[in-house]
C-alpha positions in Angstrom: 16.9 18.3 3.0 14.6 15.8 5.1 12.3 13.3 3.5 10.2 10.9 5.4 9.7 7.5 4.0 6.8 5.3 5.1 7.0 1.9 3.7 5.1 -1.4 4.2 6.9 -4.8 5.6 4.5 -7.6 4.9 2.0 -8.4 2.3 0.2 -4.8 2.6 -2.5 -3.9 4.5 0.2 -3.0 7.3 -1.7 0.2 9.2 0.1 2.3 6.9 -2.7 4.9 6.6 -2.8 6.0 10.9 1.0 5.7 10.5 1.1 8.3 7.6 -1.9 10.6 9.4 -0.4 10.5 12.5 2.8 11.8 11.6 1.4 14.4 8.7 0.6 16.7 11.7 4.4 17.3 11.9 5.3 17.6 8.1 4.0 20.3 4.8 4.0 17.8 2.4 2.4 14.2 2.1 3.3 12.6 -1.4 2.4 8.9 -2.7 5.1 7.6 -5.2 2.9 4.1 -6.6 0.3 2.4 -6.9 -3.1 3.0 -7.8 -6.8 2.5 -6.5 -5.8 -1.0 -6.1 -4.9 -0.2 -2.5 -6.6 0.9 0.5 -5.8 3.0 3.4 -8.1 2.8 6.7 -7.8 6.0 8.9 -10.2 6.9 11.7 -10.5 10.2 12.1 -13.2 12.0 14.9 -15.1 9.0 15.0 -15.2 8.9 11.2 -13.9 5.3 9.4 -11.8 7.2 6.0 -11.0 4.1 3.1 -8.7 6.4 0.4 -7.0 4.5 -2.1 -5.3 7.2 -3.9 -5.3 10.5 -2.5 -2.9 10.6 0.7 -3.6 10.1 4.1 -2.6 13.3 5.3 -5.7 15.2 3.5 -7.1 14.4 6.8 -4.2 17.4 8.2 -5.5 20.8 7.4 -2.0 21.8 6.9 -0.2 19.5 4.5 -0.6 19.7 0.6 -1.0 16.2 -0.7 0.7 14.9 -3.9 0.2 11.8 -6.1 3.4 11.2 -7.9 4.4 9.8 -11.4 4.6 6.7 -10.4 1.2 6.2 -9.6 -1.7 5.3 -11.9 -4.9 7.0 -11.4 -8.6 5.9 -11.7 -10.3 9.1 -12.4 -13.7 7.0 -11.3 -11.9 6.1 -7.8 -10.7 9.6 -7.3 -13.6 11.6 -7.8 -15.4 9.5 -5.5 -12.8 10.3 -2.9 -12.8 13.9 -3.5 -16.5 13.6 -3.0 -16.7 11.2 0.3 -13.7 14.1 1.6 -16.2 17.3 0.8 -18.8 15.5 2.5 -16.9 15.8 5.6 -16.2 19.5 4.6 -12.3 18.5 4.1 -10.9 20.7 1.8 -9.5 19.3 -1.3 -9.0 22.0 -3.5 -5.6 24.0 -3.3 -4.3 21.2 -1.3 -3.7 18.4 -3.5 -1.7 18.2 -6.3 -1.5 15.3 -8.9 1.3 15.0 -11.5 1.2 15.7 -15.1 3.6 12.6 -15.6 0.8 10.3 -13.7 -0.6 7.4 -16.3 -4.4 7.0 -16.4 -5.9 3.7 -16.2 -9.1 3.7 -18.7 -12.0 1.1 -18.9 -10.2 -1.0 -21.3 -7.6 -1.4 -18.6 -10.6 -2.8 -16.6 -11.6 -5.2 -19.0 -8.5 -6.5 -19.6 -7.3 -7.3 -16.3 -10.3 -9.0 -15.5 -10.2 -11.3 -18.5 -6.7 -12.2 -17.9 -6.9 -13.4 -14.3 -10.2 -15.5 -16.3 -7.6 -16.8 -18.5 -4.8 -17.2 -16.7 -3.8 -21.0 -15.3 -2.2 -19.6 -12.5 -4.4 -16.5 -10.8 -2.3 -13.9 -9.3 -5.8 -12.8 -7.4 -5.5 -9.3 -8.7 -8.1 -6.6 -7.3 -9.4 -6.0 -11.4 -8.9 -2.0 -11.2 -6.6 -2.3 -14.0 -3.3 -1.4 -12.3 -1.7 -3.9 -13.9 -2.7 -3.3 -17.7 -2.0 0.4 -17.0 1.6 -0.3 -15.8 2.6 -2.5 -19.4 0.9 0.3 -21.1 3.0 2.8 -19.5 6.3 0.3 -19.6 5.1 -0.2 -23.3 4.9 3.6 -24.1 1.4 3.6 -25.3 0.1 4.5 -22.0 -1.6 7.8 -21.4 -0.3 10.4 -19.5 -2.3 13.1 -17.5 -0.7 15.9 -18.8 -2.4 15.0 -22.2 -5.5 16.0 -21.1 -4.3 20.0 -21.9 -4.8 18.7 -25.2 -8.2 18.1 -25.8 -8.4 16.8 -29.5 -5.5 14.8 -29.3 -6.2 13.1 -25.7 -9.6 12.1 -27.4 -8.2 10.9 -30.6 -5.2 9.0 -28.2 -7.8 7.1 -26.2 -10.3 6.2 -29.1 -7.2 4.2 -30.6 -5.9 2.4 -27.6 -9.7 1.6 -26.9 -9.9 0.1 -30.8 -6.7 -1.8 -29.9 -7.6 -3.2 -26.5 -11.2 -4.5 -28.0 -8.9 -6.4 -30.9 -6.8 -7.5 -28.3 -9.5 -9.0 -25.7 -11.8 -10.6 -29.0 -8.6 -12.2 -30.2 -6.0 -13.4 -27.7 -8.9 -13.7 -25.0 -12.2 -14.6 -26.9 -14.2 -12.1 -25.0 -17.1 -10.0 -26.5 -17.0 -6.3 -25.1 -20.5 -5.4 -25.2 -20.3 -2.3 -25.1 -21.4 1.5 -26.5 -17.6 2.9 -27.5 -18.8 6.9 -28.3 -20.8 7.1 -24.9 -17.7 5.5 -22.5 -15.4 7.6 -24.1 -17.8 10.6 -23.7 -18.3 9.5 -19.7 -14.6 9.1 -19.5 -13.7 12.2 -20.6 -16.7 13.7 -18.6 -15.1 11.9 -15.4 -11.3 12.8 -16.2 -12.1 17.1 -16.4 -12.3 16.6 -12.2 -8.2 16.2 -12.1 -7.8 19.3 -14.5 -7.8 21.6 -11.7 -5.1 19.5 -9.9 -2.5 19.1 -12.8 0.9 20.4 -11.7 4.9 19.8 -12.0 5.2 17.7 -9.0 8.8 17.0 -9.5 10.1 20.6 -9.3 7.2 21.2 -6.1 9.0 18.7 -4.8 12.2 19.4 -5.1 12.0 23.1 -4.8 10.5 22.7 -1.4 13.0 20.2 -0.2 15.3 22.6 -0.9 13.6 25.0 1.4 13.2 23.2 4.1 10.0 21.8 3.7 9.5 18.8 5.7 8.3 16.1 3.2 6.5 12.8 4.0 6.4 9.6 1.6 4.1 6.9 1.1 3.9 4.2 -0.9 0.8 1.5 -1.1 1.2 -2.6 -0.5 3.8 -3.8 1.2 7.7 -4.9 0.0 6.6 -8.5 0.3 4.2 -7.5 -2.9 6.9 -5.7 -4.7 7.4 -6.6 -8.7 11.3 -7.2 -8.0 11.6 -8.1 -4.7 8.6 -9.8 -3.7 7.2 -13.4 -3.9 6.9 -13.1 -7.8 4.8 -13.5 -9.9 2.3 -13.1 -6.9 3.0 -9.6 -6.7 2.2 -6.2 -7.6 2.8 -4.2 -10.7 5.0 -1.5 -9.2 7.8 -1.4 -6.5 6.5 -0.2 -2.7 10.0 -0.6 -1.7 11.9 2.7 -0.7 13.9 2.5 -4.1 10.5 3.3 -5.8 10.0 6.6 -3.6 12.7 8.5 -5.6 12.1 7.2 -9.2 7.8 7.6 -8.3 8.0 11.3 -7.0 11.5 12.4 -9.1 13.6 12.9 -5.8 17.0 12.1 -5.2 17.8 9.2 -2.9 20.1 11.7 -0.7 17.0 13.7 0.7 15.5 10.7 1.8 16.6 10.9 5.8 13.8 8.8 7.7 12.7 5.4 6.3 10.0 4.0 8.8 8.6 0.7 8.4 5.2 -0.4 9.1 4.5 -3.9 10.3 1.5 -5.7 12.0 2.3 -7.6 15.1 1.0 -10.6 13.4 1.1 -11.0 9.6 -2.0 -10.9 6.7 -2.1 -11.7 3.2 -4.7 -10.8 0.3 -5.1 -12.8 -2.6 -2.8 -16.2 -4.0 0.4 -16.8 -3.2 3.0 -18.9 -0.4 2.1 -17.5 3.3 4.9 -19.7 5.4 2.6 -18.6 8.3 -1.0 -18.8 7.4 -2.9 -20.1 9.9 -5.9 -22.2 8.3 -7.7 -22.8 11.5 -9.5 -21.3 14.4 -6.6 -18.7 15.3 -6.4 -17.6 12.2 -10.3 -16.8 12.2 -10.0 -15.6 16.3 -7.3 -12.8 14.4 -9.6 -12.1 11.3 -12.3 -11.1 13.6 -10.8 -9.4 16.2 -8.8 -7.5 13.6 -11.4 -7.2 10.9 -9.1 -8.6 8.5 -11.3 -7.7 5.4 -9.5 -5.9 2.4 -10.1 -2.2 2.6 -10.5 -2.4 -1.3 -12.1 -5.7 -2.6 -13.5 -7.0 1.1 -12.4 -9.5 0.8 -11.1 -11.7 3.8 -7.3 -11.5 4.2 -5.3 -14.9 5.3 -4.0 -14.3 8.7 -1.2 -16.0 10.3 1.3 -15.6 12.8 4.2 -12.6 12.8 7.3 -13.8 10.1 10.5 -12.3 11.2 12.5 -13.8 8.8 10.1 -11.8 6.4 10.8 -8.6 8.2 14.0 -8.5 8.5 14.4 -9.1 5.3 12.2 -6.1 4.1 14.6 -4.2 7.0 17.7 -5.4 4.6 16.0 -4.3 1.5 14.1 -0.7 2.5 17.3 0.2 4.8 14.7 0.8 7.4 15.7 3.5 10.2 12.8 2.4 12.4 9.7 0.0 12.7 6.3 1.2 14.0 4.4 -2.2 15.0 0.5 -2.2 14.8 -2.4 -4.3 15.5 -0.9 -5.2 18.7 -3.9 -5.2 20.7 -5.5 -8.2 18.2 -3.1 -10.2 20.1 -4.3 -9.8 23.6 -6.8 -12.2 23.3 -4.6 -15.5 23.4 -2.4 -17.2 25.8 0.4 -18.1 24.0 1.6 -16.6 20.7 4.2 -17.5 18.3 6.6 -16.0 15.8 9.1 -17.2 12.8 12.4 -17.3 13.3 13.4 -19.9 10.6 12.1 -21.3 7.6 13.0 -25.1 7.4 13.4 -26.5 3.7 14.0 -30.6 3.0 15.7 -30.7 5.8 17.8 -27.5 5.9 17.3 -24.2 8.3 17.7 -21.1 7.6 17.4 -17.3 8.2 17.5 -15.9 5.0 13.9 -15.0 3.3 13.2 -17.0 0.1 11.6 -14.5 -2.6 10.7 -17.1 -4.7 7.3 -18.5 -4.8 7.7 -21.9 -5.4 10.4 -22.3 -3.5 8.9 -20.3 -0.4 5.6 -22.3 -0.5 7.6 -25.6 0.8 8.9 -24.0 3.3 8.2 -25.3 7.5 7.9 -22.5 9.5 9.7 -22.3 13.0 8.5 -20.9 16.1 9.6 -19.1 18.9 6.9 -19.1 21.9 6.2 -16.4 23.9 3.4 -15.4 26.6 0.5 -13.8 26.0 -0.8 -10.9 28.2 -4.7 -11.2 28.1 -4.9 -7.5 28.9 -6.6 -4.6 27.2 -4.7 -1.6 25.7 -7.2 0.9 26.3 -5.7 3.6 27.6 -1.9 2.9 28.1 0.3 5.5 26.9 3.3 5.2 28.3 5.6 2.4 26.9 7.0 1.2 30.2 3.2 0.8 31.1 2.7 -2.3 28.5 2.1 -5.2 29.7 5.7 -7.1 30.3 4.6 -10.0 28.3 4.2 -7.3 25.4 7.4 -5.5 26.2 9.6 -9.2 25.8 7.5 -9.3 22.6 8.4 -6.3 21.0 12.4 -6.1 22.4 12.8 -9.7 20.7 11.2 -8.4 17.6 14.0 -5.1 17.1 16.7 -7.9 18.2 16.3 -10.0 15.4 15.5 -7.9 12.9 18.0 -5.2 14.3 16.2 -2.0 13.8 14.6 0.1 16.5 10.6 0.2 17.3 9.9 3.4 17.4 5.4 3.4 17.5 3.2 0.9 18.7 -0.2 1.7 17.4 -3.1 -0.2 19.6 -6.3 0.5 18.4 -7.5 1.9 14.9 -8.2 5.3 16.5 -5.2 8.1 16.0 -5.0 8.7 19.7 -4.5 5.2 20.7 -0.3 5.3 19.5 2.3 5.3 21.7 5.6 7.2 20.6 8.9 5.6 21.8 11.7 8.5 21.8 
């Protein structure tokens, strides 16, 4: 039984998508366990930029099926635009992916709703407004509206015409928004929209389990980053779902004992979309020099992501709380372009140091950073393969990084471009 996990560090926004199509060329199976549309992943494939937010990054593999769990929420909107943007590339879709009839839909109202609460809300989490979050307290509230419904025509219709009624109360009277809008005819475009995942309706728990039984090598992803998740993260700036590895087995129905691999992704410097405490953040003209070089711009909203320098205290605790096997570092090359960089290795609080991350928003945003400083190698990466080739500067970078977070970098990814990875063994 061998399952690979693929988890994000930081804040998101990690590189997780090359990661996950680079190493789909070695596995059958490429399943997503949360989520929704809410996040993006960037792969650039024969010269071709790919932005999926739901289907997995291994679609780009001609040989792996792909598999959106039950703990994901699905935008039928989102994903037949992504089926579409894939057949335009003549990438085969059909027979390939599966989607699970324990999957929750997010519907319009869930839209709406999300949208007028970050309006409302005296403290704005900076939510993307796909409705991830409304979907997930529908689901967690057992009114929420499973895929497998859709079988049943009559009652799925019936089912979504009284949440819709509900939602409309709801947003006129706890939110004092009008919804101006034609009920019969959304529902009738909904329903139009929602026939595309029909044909992709399956068990996903026994697939998945089956074929771990027989061998089948089987590769997890989950979207954001632990930093974001809803128990372990910087709450309440957080995400409505848990990208930590625990999530993998209750979002895809596998035990935790076939889970062999757990690889964390990490940039070599650190990024963060929307509100919430960034001990790092560089408000100033680094922080710009690494938005542009790395074209920190959210692969969902576009939105400019808040760039700072690399937290280890962060990472290591995300290595603590994932059980992380191995790292795979990216971005690396955005780095090249200064003389010295820095990373934290202690937060500082009234007066106190210490090692251990602070989960805790208010708490966290008080925090002083600590640096350690280290060389920088003003070289290009174009073309190095080798790991001993690196720069040296790079390679006392990277050794210091496994030393204090204590797990093993096994891929440094230096360019967008699949090619452009070096493999450690």
């Amino acid at each position: 039984m061998s399952v690979t996990l693929v988890i994000g560090t930081q804040w998101g926004d990690e590189g997780k998508g090359k990661i996950v199509d680079l190493l789909s060329k070695e596995v059958d199976i490429v399943a997503r366990y949360q989520g929704g549309a809410n996040a993006g992943h960037t792969v650039v494939f024969n010269g071709n930029k790919f932005i999926l937010h739901l289907i997995p990054s291994g679609i780009l593999n001609s040989n792996s099926i792909c598999v959106i769990g039950n703990g994901v929420v699905i935008d039928p909107y989102a994903l037949q635009e992504e089926i579409q943007l894939l057949n335009n590339f003549n990438i085969q879709v059909n027979g390939r992916l599966l989607i699970s009839d324990k999957a929750h839909l997010i519907l319009p109202y869930h839209k709406i709703l999300d949208k007028a609460s970050e309006e409302c809300s005296e403290k704005s989490i900076g939510t993307t407004g796909r409705g991830i979050g409304p979907a997930y307290i529908d689901k967690f509230a057992r009114c929420g509206i499973r895929i497998g419904e859709l079988k049943e025509n009559e009652t799925f219709r019936n089912h979504i015409e009284k949440n819709f009624n509900e939602k409309i109360r709801l947003i006129s009277n706890v939110y004092n928004k009008v919804i101006d809008i034609n009920l019969e005819q959304t529902i009738d475009d909904f329903l139009k929209t929602v026939q595309i995942i029909n044909n992709f309706i399956s068990d996903t728990t026994t697939y998945l389990n089956e074929n771990i039984r027989k061998g089948k090598k089987v590769l997890a992803e989950g979207a954001q980053g632990t930093l974001l998740d809803v128990d372990h993260g910087t709450y309440p700036f957080v995400t409505s779902s848990n990208p930590t590895s625990g999530g993998a087995c209750s979002g895809l129905g596998i035990p935790p004992t076939s889970i062999k691999h757990i690889i964390g992704v990490c940039k070599a410097y650190t990024t963060r979309v929307g509100n919430g405490p960034f001990p790092t953040e560089l408000r100033n003209e680094i922080g710009e020099a690494i938005r542009k070089e790395g074209f920190e711009f959210g692969a969902t909203t576009g939105r400019p992501r808040r760039c700072g320098w690399l937290d280890l205290v962060a990472l290591k605790y995300s290595v603590m709380i994932n059980g992380l096997t191995s790292l795979a570092i990216t971005k690396i090359d955005v780095l090249g372009q200064f003389d010295e960089i820095f990373v934290c290795t202690e937060y500082e609080l009234e007066g106190e140091r210490t090692t251990n991350f602070i989960p805790h928003s208010q708490i966290l945003s008080k925090v002083k950073p600590i640096y350690k400083k280290f060389r920088g190698w003003k070289k290009k990466l174009n073309g190095i393969s080798e790991y001993q080739k690196l720069p040296t500067q790079l390679l006392e970078y990277v050794k210091f990084i496994e030393e204090f977070v204590e797990c093993p970098i096994k891929i440094i990814s230096t360019s967008p471009d699949r090619l452009d990875t070096i493999i450690i063994e």
